[in-house]
C-alpha positions as CSV (number, residue, x, y, z in Angstrom):
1,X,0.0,0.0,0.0
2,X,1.4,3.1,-1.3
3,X,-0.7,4.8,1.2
4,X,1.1,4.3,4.6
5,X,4.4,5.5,2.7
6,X,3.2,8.5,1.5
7,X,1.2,9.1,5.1
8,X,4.8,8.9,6.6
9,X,6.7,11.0,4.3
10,X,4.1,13.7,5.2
11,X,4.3,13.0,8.9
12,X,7.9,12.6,9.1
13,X,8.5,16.0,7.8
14,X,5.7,17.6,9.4
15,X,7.3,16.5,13.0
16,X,10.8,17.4,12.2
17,X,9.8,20.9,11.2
18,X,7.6,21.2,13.9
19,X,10.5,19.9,16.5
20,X,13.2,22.5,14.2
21,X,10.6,25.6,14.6
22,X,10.1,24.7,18.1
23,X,13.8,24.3,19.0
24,X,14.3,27.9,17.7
25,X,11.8,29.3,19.9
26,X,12.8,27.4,23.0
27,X,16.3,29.0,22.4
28,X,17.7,32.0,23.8
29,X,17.5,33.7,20.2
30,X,17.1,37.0,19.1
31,X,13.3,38.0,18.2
32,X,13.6,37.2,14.6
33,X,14.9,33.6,15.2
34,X,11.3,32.9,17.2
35,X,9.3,34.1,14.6
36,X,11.3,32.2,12.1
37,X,11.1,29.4,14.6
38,X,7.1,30.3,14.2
39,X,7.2,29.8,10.7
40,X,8.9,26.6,10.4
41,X,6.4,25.3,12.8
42,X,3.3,26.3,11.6
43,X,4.4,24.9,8.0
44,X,5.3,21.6,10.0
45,X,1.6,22.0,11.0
46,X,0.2,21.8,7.1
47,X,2.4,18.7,6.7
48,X,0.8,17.1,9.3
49,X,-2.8,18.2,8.3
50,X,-1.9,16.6,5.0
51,X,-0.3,13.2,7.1
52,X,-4.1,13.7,8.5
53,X,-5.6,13.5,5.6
54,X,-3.8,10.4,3.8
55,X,-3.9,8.8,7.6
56,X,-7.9,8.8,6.8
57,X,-7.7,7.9,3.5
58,X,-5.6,5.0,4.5
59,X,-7.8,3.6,6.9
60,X,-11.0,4.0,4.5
61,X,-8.8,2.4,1.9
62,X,-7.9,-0.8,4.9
63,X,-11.8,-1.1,5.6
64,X,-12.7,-1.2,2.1
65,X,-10.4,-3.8,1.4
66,X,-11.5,-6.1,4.5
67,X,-15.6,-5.0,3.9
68,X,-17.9,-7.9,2.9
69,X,-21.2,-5.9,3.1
70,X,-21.9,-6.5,6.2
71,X,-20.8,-5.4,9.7
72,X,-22.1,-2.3,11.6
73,X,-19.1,-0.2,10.2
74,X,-18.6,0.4,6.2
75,X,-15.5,2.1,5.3
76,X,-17.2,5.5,5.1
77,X,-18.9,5.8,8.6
78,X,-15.7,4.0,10.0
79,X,-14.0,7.5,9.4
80,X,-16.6,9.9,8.5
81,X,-17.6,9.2,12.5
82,X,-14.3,10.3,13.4
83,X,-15.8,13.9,13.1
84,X,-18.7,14.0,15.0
85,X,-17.9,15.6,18.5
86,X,-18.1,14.1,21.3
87,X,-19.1,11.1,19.9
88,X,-15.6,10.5,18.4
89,X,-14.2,10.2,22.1
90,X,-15.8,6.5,21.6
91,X,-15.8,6.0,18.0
92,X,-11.7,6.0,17.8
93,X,-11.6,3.2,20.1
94,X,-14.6,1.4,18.2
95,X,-12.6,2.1,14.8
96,X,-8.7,1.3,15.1
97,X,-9.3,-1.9,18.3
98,X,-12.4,-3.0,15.8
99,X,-10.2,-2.9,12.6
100,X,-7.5,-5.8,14.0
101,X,-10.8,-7.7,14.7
102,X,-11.9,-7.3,11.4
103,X,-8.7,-8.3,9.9
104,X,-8.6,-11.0,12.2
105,X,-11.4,-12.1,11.2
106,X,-11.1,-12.1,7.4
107,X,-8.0,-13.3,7.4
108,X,-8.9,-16.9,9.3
109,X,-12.2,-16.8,7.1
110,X,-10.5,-16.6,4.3
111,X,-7.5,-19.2,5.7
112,X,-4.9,-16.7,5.0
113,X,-1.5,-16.9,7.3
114,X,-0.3,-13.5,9.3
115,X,0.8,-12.8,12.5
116,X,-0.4,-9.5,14.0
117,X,0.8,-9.4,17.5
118,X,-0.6,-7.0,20.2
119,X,-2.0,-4.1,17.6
120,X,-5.5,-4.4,18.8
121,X,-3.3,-3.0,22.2
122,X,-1.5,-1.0,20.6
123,X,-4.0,0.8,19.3
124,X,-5.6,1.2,22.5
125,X,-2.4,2.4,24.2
126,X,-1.5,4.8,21.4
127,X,-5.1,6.8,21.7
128,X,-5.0,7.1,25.6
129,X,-1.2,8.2,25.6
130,X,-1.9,10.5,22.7
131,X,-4.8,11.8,25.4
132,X,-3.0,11.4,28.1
133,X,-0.1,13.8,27.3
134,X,-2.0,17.3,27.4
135,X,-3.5,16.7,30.5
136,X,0.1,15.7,32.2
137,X,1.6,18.1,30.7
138,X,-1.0,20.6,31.8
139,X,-0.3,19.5,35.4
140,X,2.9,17.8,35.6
141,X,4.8,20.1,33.0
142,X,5.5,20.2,29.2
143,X,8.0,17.5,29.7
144,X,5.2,15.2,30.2
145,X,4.4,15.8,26.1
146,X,6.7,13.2,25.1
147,X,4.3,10.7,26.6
148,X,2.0,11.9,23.5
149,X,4.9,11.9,21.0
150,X,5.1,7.8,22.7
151,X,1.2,7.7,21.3
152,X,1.7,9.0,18.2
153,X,4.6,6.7,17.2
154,X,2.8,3.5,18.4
155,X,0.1,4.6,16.0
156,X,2.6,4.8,13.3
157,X,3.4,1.3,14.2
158,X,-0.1,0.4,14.7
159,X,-0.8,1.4,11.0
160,X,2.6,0.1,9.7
161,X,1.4,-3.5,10.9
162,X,-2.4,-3.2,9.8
163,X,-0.7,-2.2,6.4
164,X,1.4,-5.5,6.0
165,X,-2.0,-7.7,6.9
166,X,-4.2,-6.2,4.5
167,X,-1.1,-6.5,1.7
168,X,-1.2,-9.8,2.4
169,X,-5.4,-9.9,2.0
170,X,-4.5,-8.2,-1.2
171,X,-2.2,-10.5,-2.1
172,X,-4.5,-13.1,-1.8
173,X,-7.5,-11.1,-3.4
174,X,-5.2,-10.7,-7.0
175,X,-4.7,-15.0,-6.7
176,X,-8.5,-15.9,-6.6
């Protein structure tokens, strides 16, 4: 899936010019280095918005590939319910856990060999750390933000491993 590469390029560059723009405004600098520092972080924001957006249509792309026409989740209310308020609090658990079932599931219906590991976990931990951060940080000190960076890298993994199991249900899809 030429998806998760192109997700990672854009998220890769995003974070290191968000952690370069930041670096300049921690620093001691004259004025113009912050603002410059400003700069290269709000651009590193737009990458990320665009990581975002191919992070979505990655995960449409992994339920429409697993999607038999039945279910409680098609691919498009899997994400579209991402961006209801509130409601998405519960959804994001419902959609990345649920996903690892579903592959799960297709995969042993369909008597195709992967080993997944701990994603459905994974996923799990990666949301509440990715939560989790803010608040500590709020309270504890912005040193507690790496604990998010920690969520947002085990989603990375997270979606890395998905990836390889539905190539391997594509695989098999192309031979029948």
């Amino acid at each position: 899936m030429k998806k998760f590469s192109r997700y990672f390029m854009w998220f890769i560059i995003g974070l290191g010019l968000v952690i370069v723009g930041d670096i300049l405004i921690v620093v001691n600098a004259p004025v113009a280095t912050n603002y410059i520092g400003l700069i290269i972080s709000l651009c590193g924001g737009a990458f990320l918005i665009v990581a975002l957006v191919y992070k979505m249509i990655l995960l449409y792309s992994m339920y429409k590939r697993i999607y038999e026409g039945h279910g409680s989740a098609s691919p498009g209310k899997a994400v579209g319910f991402i961006f209801i308020p509130a409601f998405n609090i519960y959804w994001v658990f419902y959609v990345y856990a649920g996903l690892v079932g579903r592959i799960r599931s297709y995969m042993k219906n369909h008597g195709i060999e992967h080993k997944m590991g701990a994603c459905k976990w994974m996923a799990v931990l990666a949301i509440l750390l990715t939560w989790v951060g803010p608040v500590a940080s709020y309270f504890l000190g912005d040193y507690c933000q790496i604990v998010s960076i920690i969520g947002v890298l085990l989603m990375v993994l997270y979606l890395y491993k998905c990836t390889k199991a539905v190539e391997k249900i594509e695989e098999f899809q192309s031979l029948s």
